[in-house]
N, C-alpha and C positions, 0 to 999 in steps of 0.2 A: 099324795104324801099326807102324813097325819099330824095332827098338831104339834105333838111331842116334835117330830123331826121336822117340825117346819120349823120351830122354836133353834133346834142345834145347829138348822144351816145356816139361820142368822148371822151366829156366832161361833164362828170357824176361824182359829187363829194358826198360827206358826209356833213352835218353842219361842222362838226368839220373840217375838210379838207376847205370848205368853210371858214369858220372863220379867218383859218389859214394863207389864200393865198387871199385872196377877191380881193385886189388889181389887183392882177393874173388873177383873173375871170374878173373885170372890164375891162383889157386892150384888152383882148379875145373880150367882149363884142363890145369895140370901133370897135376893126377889124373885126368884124360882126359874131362875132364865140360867139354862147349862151353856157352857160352851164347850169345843172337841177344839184337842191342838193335835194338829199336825204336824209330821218330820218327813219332808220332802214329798209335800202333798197326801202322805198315808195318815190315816187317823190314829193316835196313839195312846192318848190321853182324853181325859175330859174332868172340866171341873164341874160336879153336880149339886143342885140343890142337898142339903144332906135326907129330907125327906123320901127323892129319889134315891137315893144310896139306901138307906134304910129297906122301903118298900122291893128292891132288887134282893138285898141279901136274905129279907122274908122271903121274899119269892122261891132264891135257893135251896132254901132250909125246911120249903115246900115240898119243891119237887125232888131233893134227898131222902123226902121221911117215905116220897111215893116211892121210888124205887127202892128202897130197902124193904118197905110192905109188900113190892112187888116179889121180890126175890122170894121172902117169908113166905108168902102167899102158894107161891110157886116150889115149895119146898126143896131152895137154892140151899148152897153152902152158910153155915153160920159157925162164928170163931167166940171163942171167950178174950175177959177184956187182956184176960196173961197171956195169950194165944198172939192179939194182934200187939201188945206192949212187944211182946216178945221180937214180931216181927218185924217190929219200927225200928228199934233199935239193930237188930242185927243189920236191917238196912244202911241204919245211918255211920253205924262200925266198917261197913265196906268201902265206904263213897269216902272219897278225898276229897279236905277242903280246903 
């Protein structure tokens, strides 16, 4: 196991245990130590350094820019921004809320 996940299984709580101590979990968090709460033993949650939360969504916004270069690259499908405006919305006109 690797550090990172040796670090989360330290700190492996419950909702309810989370609830109870969050403060706890947050300070953990500043000092760069995550925990994962679970709901009936499934992992569900996790409170993270915000560093790691940062570093994750760079990551995302990575490997988005790859597969859209991919797509490009590959002379996939490409819309205009009124194209997919367009299509969001008629989306969100269909769906009940």
């Amino acid at each position: 196991m690797g550090a990172y996940a040796d670090r989360v299984a330290e700190h492996t709580v419950t909702v309810r245990e989370a609830r109870a101590h969050l403060a706890d979990h947050i300070n953990r968090a500043e000092e760069g130590v995550p925990t994962v709460i679970t709901r009936n033993g499934i992992p569900v949650a996790a409170v993270v350094p915000i560093s790691d939360f940062e570093a994750l969504e760079e990551a995302a916004d990575v490997l988005l820019a790859r597969e859209a270069e991919a797509v490009l690259t590959e002379g996939g499908p490409t819309v205009t921004m009124a194209e997919l405006l367009a299509d969001l919305f008629t989306e969100q006109d269909g769906v009940t809320v």
